[in-house]
C-alpha positions in Angstrom: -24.0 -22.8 -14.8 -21.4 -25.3 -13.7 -18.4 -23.7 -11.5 -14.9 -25.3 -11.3 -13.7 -25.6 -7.6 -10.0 -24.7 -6.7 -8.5 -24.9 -3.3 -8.9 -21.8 -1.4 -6.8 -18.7 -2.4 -6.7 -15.4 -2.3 -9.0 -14.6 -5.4 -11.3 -11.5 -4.4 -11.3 -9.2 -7.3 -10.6 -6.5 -8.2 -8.4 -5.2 -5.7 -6.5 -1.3 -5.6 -2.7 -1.8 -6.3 -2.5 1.0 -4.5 1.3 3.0 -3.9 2.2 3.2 -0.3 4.9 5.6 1.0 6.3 5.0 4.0 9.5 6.8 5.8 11.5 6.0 9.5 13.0 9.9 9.3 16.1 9.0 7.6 14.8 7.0 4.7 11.4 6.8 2.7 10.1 4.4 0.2 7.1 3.1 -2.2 5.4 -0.1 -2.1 2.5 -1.7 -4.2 0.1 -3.3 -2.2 -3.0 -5.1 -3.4 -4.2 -6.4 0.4 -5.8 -3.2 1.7 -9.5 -1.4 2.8 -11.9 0.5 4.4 -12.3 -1.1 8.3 -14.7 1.6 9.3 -16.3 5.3 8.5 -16.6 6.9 11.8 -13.5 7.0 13.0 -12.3 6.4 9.7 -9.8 3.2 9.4 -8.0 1.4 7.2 -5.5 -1.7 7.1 -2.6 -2.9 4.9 -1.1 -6.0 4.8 2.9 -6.3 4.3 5.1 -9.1 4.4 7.8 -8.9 7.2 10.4 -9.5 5.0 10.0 -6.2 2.7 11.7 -3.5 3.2 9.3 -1.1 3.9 7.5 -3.7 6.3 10.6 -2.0 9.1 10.2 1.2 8.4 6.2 1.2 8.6 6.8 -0.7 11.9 9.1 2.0 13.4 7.0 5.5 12.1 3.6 4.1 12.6 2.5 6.2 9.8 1.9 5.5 6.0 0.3 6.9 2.8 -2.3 5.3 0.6 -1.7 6.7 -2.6 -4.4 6.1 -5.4 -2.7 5.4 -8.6 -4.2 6.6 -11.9 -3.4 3.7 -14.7 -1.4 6.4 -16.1 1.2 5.6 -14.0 0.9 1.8 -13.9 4.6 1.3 -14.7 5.2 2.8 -12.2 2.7 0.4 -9.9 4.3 -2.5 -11.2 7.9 -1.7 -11.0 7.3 -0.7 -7.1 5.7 -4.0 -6.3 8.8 -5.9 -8.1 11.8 -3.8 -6.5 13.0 -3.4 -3.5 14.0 0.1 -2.0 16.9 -1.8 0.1 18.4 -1.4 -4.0 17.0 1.2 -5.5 15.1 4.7 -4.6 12.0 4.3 -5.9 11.1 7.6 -6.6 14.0 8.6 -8.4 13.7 5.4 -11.0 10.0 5.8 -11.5 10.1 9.7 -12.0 7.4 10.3 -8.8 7.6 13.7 -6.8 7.9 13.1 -3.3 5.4 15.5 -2.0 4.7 16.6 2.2 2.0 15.3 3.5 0.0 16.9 6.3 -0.6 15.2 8.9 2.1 12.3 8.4 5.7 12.3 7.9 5.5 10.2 5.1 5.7 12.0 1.6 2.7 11.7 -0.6 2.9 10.9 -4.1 2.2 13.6 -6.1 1.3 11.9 -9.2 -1.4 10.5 -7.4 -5.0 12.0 -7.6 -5.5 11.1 -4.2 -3.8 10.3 -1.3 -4.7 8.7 2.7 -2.8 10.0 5.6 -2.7 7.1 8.0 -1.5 6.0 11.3 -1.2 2.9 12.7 -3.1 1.5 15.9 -2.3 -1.8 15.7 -0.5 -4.3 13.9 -1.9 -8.5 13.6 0.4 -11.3 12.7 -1.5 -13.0 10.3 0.5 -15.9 8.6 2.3 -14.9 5.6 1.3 -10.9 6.4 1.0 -8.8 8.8 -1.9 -6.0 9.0 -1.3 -3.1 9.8 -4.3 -1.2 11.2 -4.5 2.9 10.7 -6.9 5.4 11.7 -6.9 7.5 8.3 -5.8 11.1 9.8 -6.1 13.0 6.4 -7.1 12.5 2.6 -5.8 14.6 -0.1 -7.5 14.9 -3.5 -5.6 16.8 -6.5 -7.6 19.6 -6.8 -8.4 18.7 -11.0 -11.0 16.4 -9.6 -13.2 18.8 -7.8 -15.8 20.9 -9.5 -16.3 24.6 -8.3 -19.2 23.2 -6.2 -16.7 21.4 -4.4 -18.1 17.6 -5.6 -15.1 15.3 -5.9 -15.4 13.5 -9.0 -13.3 10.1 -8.9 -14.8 9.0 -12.2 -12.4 11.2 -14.2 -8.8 10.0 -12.1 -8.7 6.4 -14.1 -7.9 4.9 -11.2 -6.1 1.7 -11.4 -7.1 -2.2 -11.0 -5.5 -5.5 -10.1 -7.3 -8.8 -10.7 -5.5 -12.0 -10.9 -1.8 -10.4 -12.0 -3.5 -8.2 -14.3 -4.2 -4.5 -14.4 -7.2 -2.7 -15.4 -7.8 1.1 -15.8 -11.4 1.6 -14.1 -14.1 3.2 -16.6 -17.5 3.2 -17.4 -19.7 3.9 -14.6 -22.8 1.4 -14.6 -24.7 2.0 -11.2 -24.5 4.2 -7.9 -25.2 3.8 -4.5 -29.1 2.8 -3.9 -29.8 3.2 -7.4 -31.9 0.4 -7.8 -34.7 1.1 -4.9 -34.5 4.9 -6.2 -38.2 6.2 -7.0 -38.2 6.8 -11.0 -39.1 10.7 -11.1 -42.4 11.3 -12.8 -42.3 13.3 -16.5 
């Protein structure tokens, strides 16, 4: 199979376009952000990158606290409209109909309307060129409660969580595989 080369970009995909809230005290705010991840499970961490120049970029800096919310394509307007706007014009959550819910361990609100939501503060923050990154230990996480069984088993598959892959979006779907599947003994009949 014959592959085209480009020069070098940012082309990993798919990617979360996940909502982050973010507050200084006085004034709170969503952004979309397609550059974050997991850094590590024990302690739990996490990054987003943010260019200097957005708004929330200050008031992340200044709280050293944030919220990944997990977006449901049900709200992808919603997604999109955060990423394009900036909260120096507008208040996000009163355009795009969200509820502004408290978090626990953050003074960030959460967004409601998401099925799940990371508590995080920051440890560190690394210039990186056109971002910065803004390292968090992840302090809490938040699922809406519609997603866990009565055995307590958190099940992701039904929130439609959202995707991004080159200026797209994507509603996530069929499940094809899980973890270690493939070196799994076949149970005998």
């Amino acid at each position: 199979m014959a592959k085209t080369t480009w020069k070098a970009s940012a082309l990993l995909a798919p990617v979360p376009p996940v909502l982050i809230s973010c507050a200084d005290g006085e004034r709170d705010n969503l952004i979309t952000v397609a550059w974050t991840g997991t850094l590590n499970s024990d302690p739990p961490k996490t990054y987003i990158s943010i260019r200097r120049e957005r708004y929330s970029y200050d008031l992340i800096e200044k709280s050293r606290e944030f919220v990944i919310n997990l977006p449901s394509a049900h709200i992808i307007r919603s997604i999109d409209f955060c990423g394009v706007r900036s909260g120096r014009d507008v208040d996000k959550f009163e355009v795009c109909s969200l509820t502004r819910e408290r978090a626990s361990q953050v003074g960030c609100p959460m967004v409601a309307e998401s099925p799940v939501s990371i508590e995080c503060r920051v440890t560190d923050v690394l210039p990186l060129g056109s971002h910065d990154m803004f390292l968090a230990d992840i302090v809490a996480v938040n699922v809406d409660e519609r997603y866990i069984d009565e055995k307590g088993k958190f099940h992701i598959e039904k929130c439609a969580l959202a995707a991004y892959a080159h200026g797209q979006y994507f509603a996530l779907g069929k499940k094809i595989g899980s973890f270690g599947y493939s070196v799994r003994k076949k149970q005998k009949k």
